[in-house]
C-alpha positions as CSV (number, residue, x, y, z in Angstrom):
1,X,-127.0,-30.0,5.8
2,X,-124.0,-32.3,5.1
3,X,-122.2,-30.3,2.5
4,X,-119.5,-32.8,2.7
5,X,-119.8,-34.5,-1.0
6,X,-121.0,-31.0,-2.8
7,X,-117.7,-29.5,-1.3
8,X,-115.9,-32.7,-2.6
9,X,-117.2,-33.2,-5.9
10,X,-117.2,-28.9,-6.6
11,X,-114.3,-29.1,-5.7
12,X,-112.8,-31.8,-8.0
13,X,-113.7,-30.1,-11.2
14,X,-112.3,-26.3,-9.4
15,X,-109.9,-25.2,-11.3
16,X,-108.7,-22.8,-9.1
17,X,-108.1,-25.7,-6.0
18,X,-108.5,-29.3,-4.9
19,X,-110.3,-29.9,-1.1
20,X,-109.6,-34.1,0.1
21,X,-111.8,-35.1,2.9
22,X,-112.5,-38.7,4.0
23,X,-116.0,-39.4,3.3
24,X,-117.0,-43.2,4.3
25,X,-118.2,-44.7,0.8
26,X,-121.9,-45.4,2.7
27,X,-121.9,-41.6,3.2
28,X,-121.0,-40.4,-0.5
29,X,-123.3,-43.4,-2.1
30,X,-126.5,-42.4,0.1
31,X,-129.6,-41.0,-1.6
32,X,-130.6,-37.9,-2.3
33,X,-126.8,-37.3,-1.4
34,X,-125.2,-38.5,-4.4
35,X,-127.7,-37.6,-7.4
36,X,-128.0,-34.1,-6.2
37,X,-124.3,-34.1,-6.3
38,X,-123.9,-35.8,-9.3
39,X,-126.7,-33.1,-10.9
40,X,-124.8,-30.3,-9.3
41,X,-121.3,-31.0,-11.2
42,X,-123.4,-31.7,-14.3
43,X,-123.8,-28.4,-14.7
44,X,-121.4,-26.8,-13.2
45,X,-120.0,-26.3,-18.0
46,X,-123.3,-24.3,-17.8
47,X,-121.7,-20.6,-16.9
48,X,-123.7,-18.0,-15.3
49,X,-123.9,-14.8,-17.0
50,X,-123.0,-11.8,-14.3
51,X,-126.6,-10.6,-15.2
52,X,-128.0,-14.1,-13.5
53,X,-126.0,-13.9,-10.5
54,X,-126.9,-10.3,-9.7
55,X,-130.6,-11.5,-10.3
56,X,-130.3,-14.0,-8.3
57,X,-128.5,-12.4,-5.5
58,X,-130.7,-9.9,-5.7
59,X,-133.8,-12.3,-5.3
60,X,-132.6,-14.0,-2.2
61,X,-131.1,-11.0,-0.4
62,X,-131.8,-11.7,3.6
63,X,-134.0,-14.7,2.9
64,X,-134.4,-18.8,1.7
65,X,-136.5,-18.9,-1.9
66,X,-137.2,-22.1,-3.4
67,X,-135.9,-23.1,-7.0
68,X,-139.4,-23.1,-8.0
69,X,-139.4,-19.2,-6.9
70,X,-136.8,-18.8,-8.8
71,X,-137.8,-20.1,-11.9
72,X,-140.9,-18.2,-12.0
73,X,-139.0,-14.8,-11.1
74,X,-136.0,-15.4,-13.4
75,X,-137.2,-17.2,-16.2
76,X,-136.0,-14.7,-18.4
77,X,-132.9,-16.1,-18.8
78,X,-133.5,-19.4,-19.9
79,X,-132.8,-22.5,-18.3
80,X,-133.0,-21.0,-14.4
81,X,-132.8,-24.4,-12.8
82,X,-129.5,-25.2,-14.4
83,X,-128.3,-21.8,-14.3
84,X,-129.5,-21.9,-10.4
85,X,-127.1,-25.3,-10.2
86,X,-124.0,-23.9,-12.1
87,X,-123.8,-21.1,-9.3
88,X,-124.1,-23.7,-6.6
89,X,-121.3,-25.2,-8.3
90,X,-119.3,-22.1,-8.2
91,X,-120.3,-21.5,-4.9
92,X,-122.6,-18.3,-5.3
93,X,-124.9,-19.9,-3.7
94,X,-126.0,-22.7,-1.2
95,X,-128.9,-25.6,-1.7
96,X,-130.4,-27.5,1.1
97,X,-129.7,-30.5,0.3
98,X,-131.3,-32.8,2.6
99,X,-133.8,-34.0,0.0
100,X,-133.8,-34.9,-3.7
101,X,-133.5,-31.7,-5.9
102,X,-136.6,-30.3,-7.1
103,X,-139.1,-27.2,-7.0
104,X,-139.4,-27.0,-3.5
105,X,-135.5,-26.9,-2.8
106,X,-134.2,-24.1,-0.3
107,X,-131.8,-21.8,-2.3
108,X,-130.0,-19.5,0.2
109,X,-126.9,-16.9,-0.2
């Protein structure tokens, strides 16, 4: 996974710090690459309650779910699929990334 432009465009809109890398342009405009970034920092205004993020955490303790998993299991609160792409934002948790976001994306810890 090239975690290159998520760390880059997380980073950007991190209050807390700011990560430069050198990214050749071909690199940050290639597909899926740059809409599931641009998805990613979309919602990353979309907080998490503490309750999700235990949920969550809890759900994919020692193994890969799929966001599709995860919306069944914790529909409860809402809007799972952005809630699930907030805390990749945050960096709670990791997506695999190598293809366009969807149901059958990996969501790991």
């Amino acid at each position: 996974m090239n975690s290159s432009v998520l760390s880059l465009a997380c980073d950007i809109h991190s209050s807390v710090a700011l990560l430069y890398a050198l990214v050749p342009h071909s690199s940050v405009r290639a597909e899926p690459r740059l809409s599931n970034a641009k998805a990613i920092v979309r919602n990353h205004a979309l907080p998490p309650s503490e309750n999700f993020l235990l949920s969550l955490k809890q759900s994919l303790s020692g193994r890969m779910r799929t966001i599709g998993e995860l919306e069944h299991e914790l529909s409860s609160f809402g809007d799972t699929r952005r809630l699930i792409l907030s805390a990749a934002a945050r960096r709670e948790v990791q997506l695999d990334l190598s293809h366009a976001l969807g149901a059958d994306t990996g969501v790991s810890l």
